[in-house]
C-alpha positions in Angstrom: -67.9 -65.9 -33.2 -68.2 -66.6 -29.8 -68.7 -69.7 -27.7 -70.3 -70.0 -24.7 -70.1 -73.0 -21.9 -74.2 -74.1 -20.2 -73.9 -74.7 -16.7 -74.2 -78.4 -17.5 -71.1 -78.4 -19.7 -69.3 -76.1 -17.1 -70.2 -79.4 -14.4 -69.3 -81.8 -17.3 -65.3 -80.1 -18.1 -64.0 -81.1 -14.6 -65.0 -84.8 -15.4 -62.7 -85.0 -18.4 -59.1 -87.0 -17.5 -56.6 -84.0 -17.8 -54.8 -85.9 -20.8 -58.2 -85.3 -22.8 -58.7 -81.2 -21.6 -55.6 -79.9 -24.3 -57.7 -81.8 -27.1 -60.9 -80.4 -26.2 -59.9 -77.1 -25.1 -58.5 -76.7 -28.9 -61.7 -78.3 -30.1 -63.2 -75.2 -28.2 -61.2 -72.6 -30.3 -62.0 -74.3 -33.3 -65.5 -73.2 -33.2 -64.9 -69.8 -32.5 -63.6 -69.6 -36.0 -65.9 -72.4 -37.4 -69.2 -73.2 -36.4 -69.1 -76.4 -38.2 -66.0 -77.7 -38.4 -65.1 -80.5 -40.4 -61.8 -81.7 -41.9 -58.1 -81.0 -40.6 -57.8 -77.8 -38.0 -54.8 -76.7 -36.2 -53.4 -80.5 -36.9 -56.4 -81.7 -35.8 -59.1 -83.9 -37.6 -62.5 -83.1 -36.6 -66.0 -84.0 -37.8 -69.2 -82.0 -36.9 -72.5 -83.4 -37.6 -76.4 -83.0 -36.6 -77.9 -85.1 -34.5 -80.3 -86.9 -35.9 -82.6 -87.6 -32.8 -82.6 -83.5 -31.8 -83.4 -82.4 -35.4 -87.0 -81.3 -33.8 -85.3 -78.0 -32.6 -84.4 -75.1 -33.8 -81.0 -74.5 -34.4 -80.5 -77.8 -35.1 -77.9 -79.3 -32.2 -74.9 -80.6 -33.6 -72.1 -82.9 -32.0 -68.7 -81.9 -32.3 -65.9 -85.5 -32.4 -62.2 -85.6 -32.9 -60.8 -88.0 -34.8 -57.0 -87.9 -34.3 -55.5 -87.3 -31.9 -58.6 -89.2 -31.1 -61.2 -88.4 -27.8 -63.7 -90.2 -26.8 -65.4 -87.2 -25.1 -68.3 -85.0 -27.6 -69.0 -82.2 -27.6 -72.9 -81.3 -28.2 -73.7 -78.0 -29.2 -75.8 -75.4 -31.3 -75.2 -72.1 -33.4 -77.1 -69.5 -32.8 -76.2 -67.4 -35.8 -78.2 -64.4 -35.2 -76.1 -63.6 -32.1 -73.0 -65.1 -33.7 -73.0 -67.9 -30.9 -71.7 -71.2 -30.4 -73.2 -72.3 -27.5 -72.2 -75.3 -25.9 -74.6 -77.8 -24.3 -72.8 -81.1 -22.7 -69.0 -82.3 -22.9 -69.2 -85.6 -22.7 -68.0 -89.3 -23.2 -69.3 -91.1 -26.1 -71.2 -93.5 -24.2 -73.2 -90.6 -22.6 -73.0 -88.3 -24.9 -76.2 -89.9 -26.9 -78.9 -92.2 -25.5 -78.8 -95.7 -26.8 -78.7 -96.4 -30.4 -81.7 -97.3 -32.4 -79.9 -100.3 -34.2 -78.9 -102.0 -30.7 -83.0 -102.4 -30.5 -83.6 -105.8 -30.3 -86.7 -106.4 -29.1 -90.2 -104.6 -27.5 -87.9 -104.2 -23.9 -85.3 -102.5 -25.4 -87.5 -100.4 -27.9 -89.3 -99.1 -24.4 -85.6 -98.5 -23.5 -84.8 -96.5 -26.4 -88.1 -94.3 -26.8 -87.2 -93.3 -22.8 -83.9 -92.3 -23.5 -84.8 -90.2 -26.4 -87.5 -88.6 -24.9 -85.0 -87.7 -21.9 -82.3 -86.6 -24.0 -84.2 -84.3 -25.7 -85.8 -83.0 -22.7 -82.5 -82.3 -21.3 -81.5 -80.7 -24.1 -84.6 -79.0 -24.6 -84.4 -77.4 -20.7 -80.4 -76.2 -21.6 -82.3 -74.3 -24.8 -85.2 -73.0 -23.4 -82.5 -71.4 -20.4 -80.2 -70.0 -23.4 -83.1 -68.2 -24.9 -85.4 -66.8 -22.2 -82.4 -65.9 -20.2 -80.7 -64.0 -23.3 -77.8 -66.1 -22.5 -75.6 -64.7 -25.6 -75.6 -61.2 -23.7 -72.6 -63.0 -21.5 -71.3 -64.7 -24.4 -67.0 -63.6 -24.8 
């Protein structure tokens, strides 16, 4: 399998505190073997899951989180099996990562908030698609 960076995770990996890079950058080679790792890898315990708010596209996006040694930064990404693709779309702290959660709604501010955020997540992630596919991004895949 192969993984491949967007241009927004390429600006997000210099953000990450060089403690954190090792982690991540082993993280990385994970998913080259598995495109949805979960369990112990390499003496690392990671959890991939979908992400409930994106399951409107196709593949569905999935977040990548280690639990120990833990990160706090995510790694959001999709497989894009009939290329044989992993191809990665933000690396980023948990707090950005996602927008806001749906259970910290408390009342018709905050749901405005929410339904924003959503709606800008997923057009963010929906632009990083779009480029992936109508620019054949997997022909530069390694």
């Amino acid at each position: 399998m192969k993984v491949q960076l967007s241009d927004q995770a390429r600006r997000d990996l210099p953000n990450v505190p060089r403690f954190d890079r090792p982690r991540l950058g082993y993280a990385l080679d994970i998913l080259q073997y598995e495109a949805f790792p979960t369990g112990i890898f390499e003496n690392m315990d990671v959890d991939s899951r979908a992400i409930d708010i994106l399951s409107i596209f196709k593949p569905r996006v999935h977040r990548l989180r280690l639990n120990d040694p833990p990160s706090v930064y995510r790694i959001i990404y999709f497989y894009d099996k009939p290329h044989n693709v992993v191809y990665i779309v933000f690396v980023r702290h948990r707090s950005r990562a996602y927008p806001m959660a749906l259970k910290d709604v408390r009342g018709p501010i905050d749901l405005v908030k929410y339904l924003k955020e959503v709606s800008e997540y997923r057009k963010e992630v929906r632009i990083i698609m779009d480029d992936y596919f109508n620019n054949r991004r997997w022909e530069d895949a390694r």
